[in-house]
C-alpha positions in Angstrom: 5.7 2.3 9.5 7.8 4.6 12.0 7.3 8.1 11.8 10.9 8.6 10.8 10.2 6.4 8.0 7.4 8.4 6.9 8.6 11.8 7.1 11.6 10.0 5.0 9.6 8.8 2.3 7.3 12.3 2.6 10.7 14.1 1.8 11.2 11.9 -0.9 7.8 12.3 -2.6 7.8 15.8 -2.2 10.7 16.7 -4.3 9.7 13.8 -6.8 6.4 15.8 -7.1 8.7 19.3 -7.2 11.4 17.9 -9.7 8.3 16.8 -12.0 6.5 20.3 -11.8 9.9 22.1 -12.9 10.5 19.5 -15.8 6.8 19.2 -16.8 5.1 22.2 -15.5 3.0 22.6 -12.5 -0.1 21.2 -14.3 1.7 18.1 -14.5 3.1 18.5 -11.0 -0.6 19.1 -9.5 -1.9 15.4 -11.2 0.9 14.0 -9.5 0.4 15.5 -6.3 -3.4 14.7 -6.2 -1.8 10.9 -7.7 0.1 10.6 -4.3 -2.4 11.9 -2.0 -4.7 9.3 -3.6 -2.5 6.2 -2.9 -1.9 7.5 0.2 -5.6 7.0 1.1 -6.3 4.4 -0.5 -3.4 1.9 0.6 -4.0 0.7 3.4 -8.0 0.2 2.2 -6.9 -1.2 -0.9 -4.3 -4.1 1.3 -7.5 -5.1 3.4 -9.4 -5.6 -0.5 -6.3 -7.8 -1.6 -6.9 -10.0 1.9 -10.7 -10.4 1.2 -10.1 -11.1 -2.1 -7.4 -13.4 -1.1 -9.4 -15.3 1.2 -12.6 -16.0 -1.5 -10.4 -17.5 -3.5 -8.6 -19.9 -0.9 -12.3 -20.9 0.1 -13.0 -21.2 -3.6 -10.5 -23.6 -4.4 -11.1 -25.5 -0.9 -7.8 -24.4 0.2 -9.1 -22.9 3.8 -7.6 -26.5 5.8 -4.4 -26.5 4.2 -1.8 -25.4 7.2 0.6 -24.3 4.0 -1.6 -21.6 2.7 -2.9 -20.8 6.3 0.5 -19.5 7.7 1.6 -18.1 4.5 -1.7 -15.9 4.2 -1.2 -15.3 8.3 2.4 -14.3 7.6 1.2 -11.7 5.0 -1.1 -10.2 7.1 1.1 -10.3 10.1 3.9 -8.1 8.0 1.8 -5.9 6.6 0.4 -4.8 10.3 4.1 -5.0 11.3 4.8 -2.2 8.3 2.0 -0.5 9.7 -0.1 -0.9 6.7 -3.3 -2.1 7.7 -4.3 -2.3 11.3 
C-alpha cells in the first residue's frame, strides 16, 4: 500500500477512534484504539494463515493440478503483495 494511502486511512482511523471516545467515553475509545493496533499487526500474518490454509484444502480435495484453481489462488496472492499486504 502507498504511503499516501496509509497516512490516508491512518487519518481516517484516528478520528473514527476520536469520534468514538467523545460519543462513548475514552474507555470505549482506548478498546478501540488497542482494536486497531491489533488488526494492524495482525493482517498481514493473518493473510499468509488464509493462504496456508487455502492451500491444505486445495491439496485435500486433490485440486493442486487443476490450472483453474492454480491461477486463481496465484492471482490472490499476487494482489495482495501488489496491496502491499503480505510480502
Amino acid at each position: 500500500m502507498s504511503e499516501e494511502k496509509e497516512k490516508m486511512i491512518d487519518k481516517i482511523g484516528n478520528s473514527v477512534v476520536e469520534f468514538i471516545g467523545k460519543i462513548l467515553g475514552e474507555g470505549a475509545q482506548e478498546k478501540v484504539s488497542d482494536a486497531r493496533g491489533k488488526a494492524k499487526n495482525i493482517g498481514s500474518d493473518g493473510l499468509k494463515k488464509v493462504l496456508e490454509f487455502t492451500d491444505t484444502i486445495i491439496a485435500e480435495l486433490d485440486l493442486k493440478e487443476s490450472e483453474q484453481v492454480k491461477k486463481a489462488r496465484d492471482s490472490v496472492e499476487d494482489f495482495l503483495k501488489e496491496q502491499g499486504l503480505i510480502e
